[in-house]
MARKESE-863105 format. One record per residue (C-alpha): x, y, z; residue in three letters. Coordinates in Angstrom, 1 decimal, padded with zeros to 4 digits, m for minus. Example, Ala and Ser with C-alpha at 12.3 -4.5 7.8 and 13.67 -1.06 7.14 Angstrom:
BEGIN
[[012.3,m004.5,007.8],ALA]
[[013.7,m001.1,007.1],SER]
This chain:
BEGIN
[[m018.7,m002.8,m015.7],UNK]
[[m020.7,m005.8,m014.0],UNK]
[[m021.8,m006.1,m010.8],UNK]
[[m019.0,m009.0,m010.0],UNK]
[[m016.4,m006.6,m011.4],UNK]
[[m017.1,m004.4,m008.4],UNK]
[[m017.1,m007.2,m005.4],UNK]
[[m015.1,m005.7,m002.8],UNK]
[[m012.8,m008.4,m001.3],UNK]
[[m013.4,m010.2,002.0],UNK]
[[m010.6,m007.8,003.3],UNK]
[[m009.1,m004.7,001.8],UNK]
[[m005.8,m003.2,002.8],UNK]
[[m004.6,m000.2,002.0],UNK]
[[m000.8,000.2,001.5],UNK]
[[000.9,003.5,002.8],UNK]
[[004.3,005.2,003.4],UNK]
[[005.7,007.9,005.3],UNK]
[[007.1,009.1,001.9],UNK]
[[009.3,007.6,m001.0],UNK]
[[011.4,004.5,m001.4],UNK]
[[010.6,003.7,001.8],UNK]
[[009.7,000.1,000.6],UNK]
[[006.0,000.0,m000.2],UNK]
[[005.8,m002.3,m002.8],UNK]
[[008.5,m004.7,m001.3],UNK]
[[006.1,m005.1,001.8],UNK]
[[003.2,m005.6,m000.3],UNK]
[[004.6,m007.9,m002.8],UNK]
[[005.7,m010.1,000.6],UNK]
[[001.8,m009.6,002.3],UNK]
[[001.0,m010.7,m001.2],UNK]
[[003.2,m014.1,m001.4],UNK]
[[002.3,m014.8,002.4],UNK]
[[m001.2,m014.9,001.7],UNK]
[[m001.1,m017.0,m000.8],UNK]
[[000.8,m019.0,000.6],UNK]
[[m002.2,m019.2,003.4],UNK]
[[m004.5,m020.6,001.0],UNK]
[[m005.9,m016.7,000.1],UNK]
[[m007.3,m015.5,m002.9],UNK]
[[m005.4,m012.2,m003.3],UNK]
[[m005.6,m009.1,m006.3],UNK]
[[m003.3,m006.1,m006.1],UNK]
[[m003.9,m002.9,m007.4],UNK]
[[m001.7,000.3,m007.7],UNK]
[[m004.8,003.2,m008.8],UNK]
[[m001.8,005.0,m010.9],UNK]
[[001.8,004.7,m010.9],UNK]
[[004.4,006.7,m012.4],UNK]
[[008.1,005.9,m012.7],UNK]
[[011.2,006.4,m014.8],UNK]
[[011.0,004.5,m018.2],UNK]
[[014.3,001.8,m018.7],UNK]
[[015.0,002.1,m014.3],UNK]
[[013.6,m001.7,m013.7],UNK]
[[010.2,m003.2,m013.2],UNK]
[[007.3,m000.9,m012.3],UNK]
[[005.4,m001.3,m009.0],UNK]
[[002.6,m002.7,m011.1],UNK]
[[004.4,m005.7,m012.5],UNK]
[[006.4,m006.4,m008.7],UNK]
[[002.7,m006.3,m007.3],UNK]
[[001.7,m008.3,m010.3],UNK]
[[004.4,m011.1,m009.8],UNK]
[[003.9,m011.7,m006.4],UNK]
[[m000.3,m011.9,m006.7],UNK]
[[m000.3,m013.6,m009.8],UNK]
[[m002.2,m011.2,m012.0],UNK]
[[m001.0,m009.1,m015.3],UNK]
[[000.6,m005.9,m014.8],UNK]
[[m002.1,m004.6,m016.5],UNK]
[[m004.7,m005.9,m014.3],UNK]
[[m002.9,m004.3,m011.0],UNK]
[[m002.5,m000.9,m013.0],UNK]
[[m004.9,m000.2,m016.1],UNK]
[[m002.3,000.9,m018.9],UNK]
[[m003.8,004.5,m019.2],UNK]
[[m002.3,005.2,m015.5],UNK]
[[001.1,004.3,m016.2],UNK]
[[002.9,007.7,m016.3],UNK]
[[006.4,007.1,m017.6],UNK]
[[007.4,010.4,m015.8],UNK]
[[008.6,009.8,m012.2],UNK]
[[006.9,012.6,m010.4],UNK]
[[003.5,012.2,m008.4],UNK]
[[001.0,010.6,m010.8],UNK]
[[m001.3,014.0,m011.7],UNK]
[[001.8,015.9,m011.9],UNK]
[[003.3,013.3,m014.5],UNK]
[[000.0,012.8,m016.5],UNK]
[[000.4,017.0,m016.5],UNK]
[[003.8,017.1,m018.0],UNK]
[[002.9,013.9,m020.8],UNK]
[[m000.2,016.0,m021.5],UNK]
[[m002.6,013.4,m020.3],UNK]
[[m005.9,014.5,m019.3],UNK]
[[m006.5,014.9,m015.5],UNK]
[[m008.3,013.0,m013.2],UNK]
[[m010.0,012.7,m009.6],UNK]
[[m009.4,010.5,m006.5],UNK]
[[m013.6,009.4,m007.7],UNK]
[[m012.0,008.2,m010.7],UNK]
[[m009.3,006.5,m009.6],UNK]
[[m011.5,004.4,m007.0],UNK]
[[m014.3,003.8,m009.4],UNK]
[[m011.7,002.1,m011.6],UNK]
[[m010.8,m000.6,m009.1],UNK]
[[m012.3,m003.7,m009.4],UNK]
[[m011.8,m007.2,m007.8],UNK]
[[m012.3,m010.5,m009.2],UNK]
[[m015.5,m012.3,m007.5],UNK]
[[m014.4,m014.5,m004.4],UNK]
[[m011.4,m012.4,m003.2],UNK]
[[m010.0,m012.8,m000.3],UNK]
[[m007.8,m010.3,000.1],UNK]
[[m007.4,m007.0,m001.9],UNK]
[[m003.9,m005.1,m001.6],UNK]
[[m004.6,m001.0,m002.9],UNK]
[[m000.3,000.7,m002.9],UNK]
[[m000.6,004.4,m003.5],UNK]
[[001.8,006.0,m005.0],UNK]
[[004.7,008.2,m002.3],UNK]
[[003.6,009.2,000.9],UNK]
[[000.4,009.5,002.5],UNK]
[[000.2,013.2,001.6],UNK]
[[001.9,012.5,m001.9],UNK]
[[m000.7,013.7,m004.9],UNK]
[[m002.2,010.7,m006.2],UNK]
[[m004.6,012.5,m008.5],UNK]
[[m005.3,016.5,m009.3],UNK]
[[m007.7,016.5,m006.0],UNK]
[[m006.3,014.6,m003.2],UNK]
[[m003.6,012.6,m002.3],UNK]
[[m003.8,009.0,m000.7],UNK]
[[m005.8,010.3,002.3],UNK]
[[m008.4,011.4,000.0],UNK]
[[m008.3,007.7,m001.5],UNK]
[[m008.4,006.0,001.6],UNK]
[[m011.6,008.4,002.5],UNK]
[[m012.8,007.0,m000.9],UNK]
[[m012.4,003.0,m000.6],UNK]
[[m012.7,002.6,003.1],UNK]
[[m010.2,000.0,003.6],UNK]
[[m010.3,m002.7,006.1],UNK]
[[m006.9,m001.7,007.3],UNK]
[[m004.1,000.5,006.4],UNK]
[[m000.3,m000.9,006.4],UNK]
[[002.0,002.2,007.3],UNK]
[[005.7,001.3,006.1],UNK]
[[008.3,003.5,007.3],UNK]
[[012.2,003.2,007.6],UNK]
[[013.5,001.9,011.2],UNK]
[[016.2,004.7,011.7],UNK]
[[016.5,007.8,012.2],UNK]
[[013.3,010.5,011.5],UNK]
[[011.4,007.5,011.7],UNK]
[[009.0,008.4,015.0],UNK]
[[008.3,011.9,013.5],UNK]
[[007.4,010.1,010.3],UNK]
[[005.1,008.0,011.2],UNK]
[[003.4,010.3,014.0],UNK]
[[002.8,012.6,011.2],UNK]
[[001.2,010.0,008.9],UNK]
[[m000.9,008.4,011.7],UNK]
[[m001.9,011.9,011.9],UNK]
[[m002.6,012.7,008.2],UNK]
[[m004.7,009.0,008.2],UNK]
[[m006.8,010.1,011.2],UNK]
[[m010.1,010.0,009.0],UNK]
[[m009.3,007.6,007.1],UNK]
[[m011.4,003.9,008.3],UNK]
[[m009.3,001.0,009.2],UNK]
[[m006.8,000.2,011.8],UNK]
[[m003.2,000.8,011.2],UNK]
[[m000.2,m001.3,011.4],UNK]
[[003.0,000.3,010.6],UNK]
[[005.8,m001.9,009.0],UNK]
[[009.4,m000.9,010.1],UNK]
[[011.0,m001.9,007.0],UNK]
[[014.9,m002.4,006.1],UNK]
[[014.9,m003.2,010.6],UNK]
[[018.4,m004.0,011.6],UNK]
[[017.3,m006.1,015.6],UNK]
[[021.3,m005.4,016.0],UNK]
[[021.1,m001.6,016.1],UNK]
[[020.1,000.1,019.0],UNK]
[[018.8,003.3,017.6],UNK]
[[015.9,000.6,015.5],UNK]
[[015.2,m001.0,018.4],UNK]
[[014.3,001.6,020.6],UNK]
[[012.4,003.5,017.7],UNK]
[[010.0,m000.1,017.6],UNK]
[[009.5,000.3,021.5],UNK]
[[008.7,004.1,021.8],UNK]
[[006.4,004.0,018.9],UNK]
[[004.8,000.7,020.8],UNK]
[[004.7,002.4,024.2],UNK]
[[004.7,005.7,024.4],UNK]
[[002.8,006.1,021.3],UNK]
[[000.3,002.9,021.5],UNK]
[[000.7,001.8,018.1],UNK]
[[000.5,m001.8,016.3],UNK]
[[004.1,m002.2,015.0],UNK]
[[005.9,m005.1,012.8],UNK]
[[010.0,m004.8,012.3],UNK]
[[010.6,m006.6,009.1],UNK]
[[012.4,m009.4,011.1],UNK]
[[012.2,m013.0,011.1],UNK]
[[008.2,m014.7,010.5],UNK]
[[007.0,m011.0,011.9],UNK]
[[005.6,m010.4,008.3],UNK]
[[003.6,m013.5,007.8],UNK]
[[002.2,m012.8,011.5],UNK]
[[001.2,m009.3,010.3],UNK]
[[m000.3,m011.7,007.0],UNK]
[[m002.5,m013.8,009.1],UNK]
[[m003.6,m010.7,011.7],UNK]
[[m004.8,m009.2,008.3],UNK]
[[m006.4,m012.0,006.2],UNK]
[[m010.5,m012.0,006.8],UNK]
[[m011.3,m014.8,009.4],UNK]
[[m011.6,m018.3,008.1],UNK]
[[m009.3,m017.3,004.7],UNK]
[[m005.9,m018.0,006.4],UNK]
[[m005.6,m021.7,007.5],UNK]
């Protein structure tokens, strides 16, 4: 691998979720599309992914779509794991060889001149995403610029996300958590945005209006987004 594979972006953001289906690659593929659509170089990268073969387009090619890259650019082909359980535990039960949270950030690599470089982990914060660490240990590894929490707006959600802010503590990076799936006409999501604003200090977006491409520009490096 050259030297200009390895070019860390400008920015680096590290997708996260409070656990599954919570939206992930939705968010990301829209961060992707709004920073494009500022004039950003973007690449997209998913370390491993597994998922159930025939159920619809992997993360990888969503990611891919909305960045412009091959799926196989966003996820090398020898971490798709047609299984869907937590990536180590898939490549397990295919009888794939295992591998480390080292290896799975050594494999990323960015095109020279990017602005912006979107990492989506696979599950949860505290989700396996290789046989020694889950996305904590990954974060640790890559040091993003900043880490995008996405959570559900409704109910659970304030435990949630106090207990991944928690399980992110040492990982670098500011975080901004993404209510996804926010209804502004129920009460129950609104007052879940303004406690975890308030009482609990932190940067929040509800999935609402132009909030995302606000939460685009707050993210893209300085100068990148026009």
């Amino acid at each position: 691998m050259s030297a200009t594979d390895v070019t860390r972006p400008a920015r680096l953001v590290l997708v996260a979720g409070t656990g599954t289906e919570v939206g992930k690659t939705w968010v990301g593929a829209a961060l992707l599309g709004h920073w494009r659509g500022l004039g950003c170089r973007v690449g997209a990268r998913k370390p491993a992914q597994s998922f159930e073969a025939g159920s619809g387009p992997t993360d990888a090619e969503v990611l891919g779509r909305a960045s412009g890259e091959p799926p196989e650019r966003v996820c090398s082909p020898h971490r798709w794991y047609p299984v869907p359980m937590a990536p180590p535990m898939a490549a397990e039960v295919l009888g794939r060889p295992p591998f480390t949270v080292a290896e799975l950030a050594a494999e990323l690599s960015w095109e020279p001149g990017t602005d912006v470089g979107l990492v989506e982990g696979a599950g949860g914060v505290r989700s396996p995403q290789a046989d020694d660490g889950d996305l904590c240990e990954v974060g640790h590894a890559i040091e993003p610029d900043a880490v995008v929490l996405v959570a559900d707006a409704g109910l659970g959600t304030i435990a949630a996300v106090r207990h991944a802010v928690d399980a992110l503590a040492n990982v670098p990076g500011r975080i901004e958590v993404v209510l996804n799936r926010f209804d502004p006409g129920a009460e129950l999501h609104r007052r879940n945005l303004d406690w975890l604003r308030r009482r609990d200090g932190l940067a929040v977006t509800a999935v609402d209006g132009n909030a995302m491409l606000a939460l685009a520009r707050r993210l893209a490096p300085m100068g990148a987004a026009g």
